[in-house]
C-alpha positions in Angstrom: -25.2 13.2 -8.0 -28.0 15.6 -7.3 -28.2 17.0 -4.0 -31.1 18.2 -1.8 -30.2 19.0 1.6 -33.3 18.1 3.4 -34.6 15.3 5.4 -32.3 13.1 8.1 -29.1 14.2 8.2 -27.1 11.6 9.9 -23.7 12.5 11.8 -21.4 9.7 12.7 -20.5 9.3 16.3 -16.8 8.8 17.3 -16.5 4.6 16.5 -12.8 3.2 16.0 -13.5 0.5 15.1 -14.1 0.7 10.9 -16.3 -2.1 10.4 -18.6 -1.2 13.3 -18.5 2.4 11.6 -19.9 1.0 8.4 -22.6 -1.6 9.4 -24.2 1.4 11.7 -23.9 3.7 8.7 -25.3 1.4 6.4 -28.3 0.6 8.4 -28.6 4.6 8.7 -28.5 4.8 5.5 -30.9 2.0 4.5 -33.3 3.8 7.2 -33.7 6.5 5.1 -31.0 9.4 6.0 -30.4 11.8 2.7 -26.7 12.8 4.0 -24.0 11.5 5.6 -21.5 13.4 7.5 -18.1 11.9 8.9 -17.0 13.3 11.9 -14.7 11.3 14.6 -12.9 13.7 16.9 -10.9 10.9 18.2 -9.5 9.1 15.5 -5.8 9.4 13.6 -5.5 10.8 10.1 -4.7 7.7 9.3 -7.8 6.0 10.6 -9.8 9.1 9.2 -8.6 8.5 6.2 -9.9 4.7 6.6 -13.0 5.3 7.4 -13.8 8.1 5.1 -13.3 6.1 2.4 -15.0 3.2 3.1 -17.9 5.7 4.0 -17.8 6.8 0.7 -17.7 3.9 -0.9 -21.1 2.9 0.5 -22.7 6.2 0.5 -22.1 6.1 -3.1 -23.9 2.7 -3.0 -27.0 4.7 -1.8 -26.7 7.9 -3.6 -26.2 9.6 -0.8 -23.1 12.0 -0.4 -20.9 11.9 2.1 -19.3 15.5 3.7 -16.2 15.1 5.3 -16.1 17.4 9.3 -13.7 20.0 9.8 -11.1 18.3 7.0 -10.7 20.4 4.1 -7.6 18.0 2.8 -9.2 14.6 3.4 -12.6 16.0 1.7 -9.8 17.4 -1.4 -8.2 13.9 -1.3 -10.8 11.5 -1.1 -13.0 13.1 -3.7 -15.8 13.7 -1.2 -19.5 15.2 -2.2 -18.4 17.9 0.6 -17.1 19.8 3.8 -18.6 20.8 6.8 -17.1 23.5 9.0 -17.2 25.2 12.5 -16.4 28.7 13.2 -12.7 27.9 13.9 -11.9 25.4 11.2 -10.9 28.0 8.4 -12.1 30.3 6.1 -15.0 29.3 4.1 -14.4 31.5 1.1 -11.0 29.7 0.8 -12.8 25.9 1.5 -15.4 27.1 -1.4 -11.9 28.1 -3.9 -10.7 24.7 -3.4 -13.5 22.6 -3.4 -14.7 24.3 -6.1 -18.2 25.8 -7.2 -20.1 22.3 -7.0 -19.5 20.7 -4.1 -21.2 20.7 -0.7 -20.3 23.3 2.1 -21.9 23.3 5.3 -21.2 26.5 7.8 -21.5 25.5 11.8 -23.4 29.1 12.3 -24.5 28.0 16.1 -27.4 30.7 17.6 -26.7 33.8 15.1 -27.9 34.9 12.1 -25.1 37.3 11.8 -22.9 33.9 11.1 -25.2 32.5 8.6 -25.4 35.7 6.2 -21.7 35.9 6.5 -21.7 31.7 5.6 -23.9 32.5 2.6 -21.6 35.3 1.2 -18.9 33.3 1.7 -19.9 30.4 -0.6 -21.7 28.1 1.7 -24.3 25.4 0.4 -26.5 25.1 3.7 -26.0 26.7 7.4 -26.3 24.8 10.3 -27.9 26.0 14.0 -27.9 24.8 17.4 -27.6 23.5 19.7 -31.4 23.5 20.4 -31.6 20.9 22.9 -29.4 19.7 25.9 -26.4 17.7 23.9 -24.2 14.7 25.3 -22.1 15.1 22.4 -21.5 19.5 23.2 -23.1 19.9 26.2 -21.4 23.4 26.5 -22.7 24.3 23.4 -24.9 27.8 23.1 -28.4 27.6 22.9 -30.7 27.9 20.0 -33.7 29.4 19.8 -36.5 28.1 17.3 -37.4 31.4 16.2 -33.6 31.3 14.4 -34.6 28.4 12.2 -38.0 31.1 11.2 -35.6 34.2 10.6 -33.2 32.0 8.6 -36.0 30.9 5.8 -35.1 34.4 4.5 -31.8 33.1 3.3 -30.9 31.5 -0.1 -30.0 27.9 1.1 -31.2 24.9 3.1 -31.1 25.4 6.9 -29.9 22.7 9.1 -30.7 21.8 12.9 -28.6 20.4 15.4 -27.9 19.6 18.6 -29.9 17.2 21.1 -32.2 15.9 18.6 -34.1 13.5 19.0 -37.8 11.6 17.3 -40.0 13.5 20.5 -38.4 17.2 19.8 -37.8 16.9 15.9 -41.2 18.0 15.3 -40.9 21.2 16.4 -37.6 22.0 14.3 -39.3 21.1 11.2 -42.3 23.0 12.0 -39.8 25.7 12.8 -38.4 26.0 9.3 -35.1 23.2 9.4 -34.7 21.8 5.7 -32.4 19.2 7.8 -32.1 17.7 11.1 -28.5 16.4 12.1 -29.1 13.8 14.3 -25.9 11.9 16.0 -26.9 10.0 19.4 -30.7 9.9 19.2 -30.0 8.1 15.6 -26.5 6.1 16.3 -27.4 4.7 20.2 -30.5 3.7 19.3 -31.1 -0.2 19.1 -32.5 0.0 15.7 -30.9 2.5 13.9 -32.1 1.4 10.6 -36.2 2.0 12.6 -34.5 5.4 14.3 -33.8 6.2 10.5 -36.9 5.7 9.2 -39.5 7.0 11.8 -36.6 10.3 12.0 -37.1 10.3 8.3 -40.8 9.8 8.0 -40.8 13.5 10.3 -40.5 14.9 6.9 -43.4 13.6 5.2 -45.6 15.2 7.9 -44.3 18.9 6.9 
């Protein structure tokens, strides 16, 4: 599967029950989102384990990959497209040893550019800002600045927004420089997400 890391970058929310899990990520995923990032803070590894799977399963369906949060084993087990991390959820150099030289790692770099050049020597596929907006999901989270997303062009891989996004402020990332837009809330409350996908999607065809 070629990968692009650009356009809607869809985050799961924290959902136990599975099949609830999959009909909201398949209607993301019919909207239009490129990626597809499983992350439930809440859940047991065995339900994680669930889930991922059956996420998968139907990214694979869509040609989508799916990058497992913060869970360098379950990505390793399930045979995932990839791995996101945060700063305290291990070493990148040793996630990009065991994944291996093809698939997907994503580096939480939050509001420096110190963490993303460090990311990007490390092995990382795509860095990750924010938050640049007010968040329900971290609303102790740092704040962003857009100029970041600017500086970061300079750097050899896709960069990736995040953090209280939503169809009125996504704009203004784009414009800003993000490849991506990770989008949890704003994409998985809304009462269409499959329209939520698509108009979050279309953003990109404005650029």
């Amino acid at each position: 599967m070629a990968v692009a890391i650009k356009g809607l970058y869809a985050v799961t929310p924290d959902i136990a029950d599975t099949s609830e899990l999959l009909a909201k990520a398949e209607a993301a995923l019919a909207g239009g989102a490129s990626l597809l990032q499983y992350r439930n803070k809440a859940a047991s590894r065995a339900l994680r384990t669930v889930q991922a799977r059956a996420l998968l399963a139907l990214c694979h369906e869509h040609r989508v990959p799916l990058i497992v949060n913060d869970d360098l084993e379950l990505a390793l087990a399930l045979g995932a497209n990839g791995l996101h991390l945060g700063g305290d959820d291990g070493p990148l150099a040793e996630a990009r040893v065991r994944l291996g030289p093809d698939k997907i790692l994503g580096a939480s770099c939050y509001n420096r550019i110190e963490n993303a050049i460090r990311a990007v020597d490390a092995g990382a596929t795509y860095v990750a800002f924010g938050s640049f907006f007010p968040s329900g999901v971290k609303p102790d989270a740092a704040h962003a600045p857009l100029a970041l997303l600017t500086e970061a062009r300079r750097l050899a891989v896709p960069v990736v927004a995040i953090g209280g996004i939503t169809l009125d402020n996504a704009q203004q990332l784009i414009a800003a420089g993000a490849d991506s837009v990770a989008v949890i809330s704003a994409l998985f409350a809304a009462p269409d997400i499959r329209a939520a996908a698509q108009r979050l999607s279309g953003l990109f065809l404005k650029r």
